[in-house]
mmCIF file of the C-alpha atoms, coordinates in Angstrom:
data_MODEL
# 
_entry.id   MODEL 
# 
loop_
_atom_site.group_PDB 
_atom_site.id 
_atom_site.type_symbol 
_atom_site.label_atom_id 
_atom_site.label_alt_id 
_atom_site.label_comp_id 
_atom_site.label_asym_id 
_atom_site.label_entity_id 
_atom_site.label_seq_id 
_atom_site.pdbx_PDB_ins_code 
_atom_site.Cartn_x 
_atom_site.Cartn_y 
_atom_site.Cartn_z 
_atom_site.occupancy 
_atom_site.B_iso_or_equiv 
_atom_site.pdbx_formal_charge 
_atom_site.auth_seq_id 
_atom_site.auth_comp_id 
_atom_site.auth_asym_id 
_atom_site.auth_atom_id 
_atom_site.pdbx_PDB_model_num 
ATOM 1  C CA . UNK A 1 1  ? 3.213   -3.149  11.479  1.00 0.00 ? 1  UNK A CA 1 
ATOM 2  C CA . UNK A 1 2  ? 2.153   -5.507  8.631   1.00 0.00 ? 2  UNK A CA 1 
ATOM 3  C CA . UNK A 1 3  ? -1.499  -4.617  7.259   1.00 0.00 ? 3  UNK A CA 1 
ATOM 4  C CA . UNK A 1 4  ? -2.885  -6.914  4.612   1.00 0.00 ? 4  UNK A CA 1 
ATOM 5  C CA . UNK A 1 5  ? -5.865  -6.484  2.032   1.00 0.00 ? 5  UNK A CA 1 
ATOM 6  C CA . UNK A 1 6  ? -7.841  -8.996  0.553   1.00 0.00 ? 6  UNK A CA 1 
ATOM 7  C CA . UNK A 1 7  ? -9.393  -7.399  -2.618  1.00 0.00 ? 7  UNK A CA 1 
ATOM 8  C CA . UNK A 1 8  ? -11.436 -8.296  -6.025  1.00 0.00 ? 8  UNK A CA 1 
ATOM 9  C CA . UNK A 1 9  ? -10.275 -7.308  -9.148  1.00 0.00 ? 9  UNK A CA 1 
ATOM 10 C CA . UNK A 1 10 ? -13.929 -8.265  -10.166 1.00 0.00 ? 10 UNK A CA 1 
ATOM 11 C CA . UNK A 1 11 ? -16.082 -6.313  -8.327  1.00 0.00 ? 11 UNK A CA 1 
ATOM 12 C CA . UNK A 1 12 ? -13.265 -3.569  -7.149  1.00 0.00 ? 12 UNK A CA 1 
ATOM 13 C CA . UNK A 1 13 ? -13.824 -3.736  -3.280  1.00 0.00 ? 13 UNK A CA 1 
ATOM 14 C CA . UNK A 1 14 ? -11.628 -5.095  -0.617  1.00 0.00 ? 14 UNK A CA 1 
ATOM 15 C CA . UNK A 1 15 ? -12.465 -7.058  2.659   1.00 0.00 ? 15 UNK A CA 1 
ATOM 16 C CA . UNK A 1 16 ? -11.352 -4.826  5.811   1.00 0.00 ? 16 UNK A CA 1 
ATOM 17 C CA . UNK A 1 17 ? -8.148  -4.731  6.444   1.00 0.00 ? 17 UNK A CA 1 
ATOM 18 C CA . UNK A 1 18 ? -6.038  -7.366  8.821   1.00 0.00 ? 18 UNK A CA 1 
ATOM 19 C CA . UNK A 1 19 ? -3.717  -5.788  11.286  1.00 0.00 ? 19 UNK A CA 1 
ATOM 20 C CA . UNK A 1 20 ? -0.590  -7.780  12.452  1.00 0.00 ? 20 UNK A CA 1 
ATOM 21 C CA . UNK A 1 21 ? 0.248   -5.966  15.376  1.00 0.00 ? 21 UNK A CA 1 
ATOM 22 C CA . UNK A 1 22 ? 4.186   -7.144  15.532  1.00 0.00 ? 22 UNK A CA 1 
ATOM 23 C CA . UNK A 1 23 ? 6.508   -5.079  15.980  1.00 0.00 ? 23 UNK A CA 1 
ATOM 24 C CA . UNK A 1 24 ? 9.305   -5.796  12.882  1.00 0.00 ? 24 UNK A CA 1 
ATOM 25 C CA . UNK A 1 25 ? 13.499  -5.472  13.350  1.00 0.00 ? 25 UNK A CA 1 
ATOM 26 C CA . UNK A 1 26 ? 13.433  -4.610  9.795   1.00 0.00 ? 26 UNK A CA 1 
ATOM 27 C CA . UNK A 1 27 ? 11.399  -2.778  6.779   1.00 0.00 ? 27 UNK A CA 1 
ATOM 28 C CA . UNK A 1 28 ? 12.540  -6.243  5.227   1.00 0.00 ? 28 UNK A CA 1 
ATOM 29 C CA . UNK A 1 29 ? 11.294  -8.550  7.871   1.00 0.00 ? 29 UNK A CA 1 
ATOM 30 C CA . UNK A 1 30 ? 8.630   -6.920  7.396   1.00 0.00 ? 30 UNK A CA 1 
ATOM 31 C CA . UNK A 1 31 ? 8.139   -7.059  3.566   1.00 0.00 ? 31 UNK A CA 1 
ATOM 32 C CA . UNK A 1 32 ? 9.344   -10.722 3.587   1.00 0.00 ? 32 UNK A CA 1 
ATOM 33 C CA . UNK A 1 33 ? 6.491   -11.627 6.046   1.00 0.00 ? 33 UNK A CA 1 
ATOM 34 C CA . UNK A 1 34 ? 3.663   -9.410  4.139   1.00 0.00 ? 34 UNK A CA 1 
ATOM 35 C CA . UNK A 1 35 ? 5.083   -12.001 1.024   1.00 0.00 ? 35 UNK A CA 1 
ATOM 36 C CA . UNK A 1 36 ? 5.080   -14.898 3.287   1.00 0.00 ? 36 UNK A CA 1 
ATOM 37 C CA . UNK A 1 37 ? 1.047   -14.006 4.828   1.00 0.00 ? 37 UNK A CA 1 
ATOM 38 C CA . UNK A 1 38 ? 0.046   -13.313 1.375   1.00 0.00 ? 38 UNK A CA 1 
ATOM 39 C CA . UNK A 1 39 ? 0.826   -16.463 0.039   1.00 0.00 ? 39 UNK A CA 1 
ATOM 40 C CA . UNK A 1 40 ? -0.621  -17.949 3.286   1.00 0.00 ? 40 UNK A CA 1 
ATOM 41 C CA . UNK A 1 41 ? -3.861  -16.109 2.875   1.00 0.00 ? 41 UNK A CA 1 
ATOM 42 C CA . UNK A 1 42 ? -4.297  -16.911 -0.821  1.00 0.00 ? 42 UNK A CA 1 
ATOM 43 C CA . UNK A 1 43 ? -3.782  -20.438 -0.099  1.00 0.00 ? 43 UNK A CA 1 
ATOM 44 C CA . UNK A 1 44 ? -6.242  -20.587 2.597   1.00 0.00 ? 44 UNK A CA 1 
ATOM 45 C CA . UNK A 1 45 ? -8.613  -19.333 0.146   1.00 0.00 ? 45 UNK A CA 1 
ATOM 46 C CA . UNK A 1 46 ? -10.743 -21.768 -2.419  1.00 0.00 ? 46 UNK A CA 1 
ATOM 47 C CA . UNK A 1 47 ? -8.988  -21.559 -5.439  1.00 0.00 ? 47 UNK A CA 1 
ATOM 48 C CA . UNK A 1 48 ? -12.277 -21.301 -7.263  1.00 0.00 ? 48 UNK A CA 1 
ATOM 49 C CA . UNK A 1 49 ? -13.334 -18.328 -5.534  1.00 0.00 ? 49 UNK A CA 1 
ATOM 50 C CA . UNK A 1 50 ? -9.406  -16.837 -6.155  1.00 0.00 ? 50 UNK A CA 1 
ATOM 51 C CA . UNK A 1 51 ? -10.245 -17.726 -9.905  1.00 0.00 ? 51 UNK A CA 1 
ATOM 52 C CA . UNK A 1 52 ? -13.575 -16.242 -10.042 1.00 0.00 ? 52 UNK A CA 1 
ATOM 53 C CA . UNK A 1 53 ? -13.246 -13.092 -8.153  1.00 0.00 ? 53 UNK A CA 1 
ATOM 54 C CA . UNK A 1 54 ? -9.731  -12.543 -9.369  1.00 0.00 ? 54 UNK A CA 1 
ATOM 55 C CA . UNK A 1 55 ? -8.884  -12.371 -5.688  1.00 0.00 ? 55 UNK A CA 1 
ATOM 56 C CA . UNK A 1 56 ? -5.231  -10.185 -5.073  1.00 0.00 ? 56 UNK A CA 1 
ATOM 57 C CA . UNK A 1 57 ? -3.733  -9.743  -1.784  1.00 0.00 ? 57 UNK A CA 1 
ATOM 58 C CA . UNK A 1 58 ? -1.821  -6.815  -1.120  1.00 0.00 ? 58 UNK A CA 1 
ATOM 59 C CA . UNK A 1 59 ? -0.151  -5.644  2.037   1.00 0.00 ? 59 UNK A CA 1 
ATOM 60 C CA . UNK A 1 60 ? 1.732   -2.468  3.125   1.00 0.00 ? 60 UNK A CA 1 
ATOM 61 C CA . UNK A 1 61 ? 4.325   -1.934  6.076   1.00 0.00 ? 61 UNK A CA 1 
ATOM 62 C CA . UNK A 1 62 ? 3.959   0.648   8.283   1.00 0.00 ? 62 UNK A CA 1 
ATOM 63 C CA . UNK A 1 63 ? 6.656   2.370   10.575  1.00 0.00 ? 63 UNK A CA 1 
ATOM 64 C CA . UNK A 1 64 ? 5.327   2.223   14.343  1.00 0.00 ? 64 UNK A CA 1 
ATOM 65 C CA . UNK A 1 65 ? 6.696   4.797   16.392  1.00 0.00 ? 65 UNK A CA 1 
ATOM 66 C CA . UNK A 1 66 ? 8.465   3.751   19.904  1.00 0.00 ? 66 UNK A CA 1 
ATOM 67 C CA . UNK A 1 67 ? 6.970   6.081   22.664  1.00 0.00 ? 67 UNK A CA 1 
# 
């Protein structure tokens, strides 16, 4: 499962977490797609607000266990 975070380097807080509830092949399909829905994100964000909040986007894989 991909989870991204939309934080502020400014004032050191993050917006709550977005869950992408697919289920990966890979550990790299899933890195390559937290890369790809970062850029995404950041994009879809007004690059003035990026600039002035120092807006980062980080995002972190996490193994889902098959029942």
């Amino acid at each position: 499962m991909l989870i991204l975070k939309v934080c502020s380097v400014v004032h050191l807080n993050c917006l709550p977490p977005i869950h992408d509830n697919f289920v990966f092949n890979s550990w790299s399909e899933c890195a390559s797609a937290g890369y790809l829905r970062s850029i995404q994100t950041n994009n879809s964000i007004d690059s003035g607000m990026v600039n002035r909040n120092k807006i980062v986007i980080n995002f972190e894989c996490v193994e889902v266990k098959e029942s």
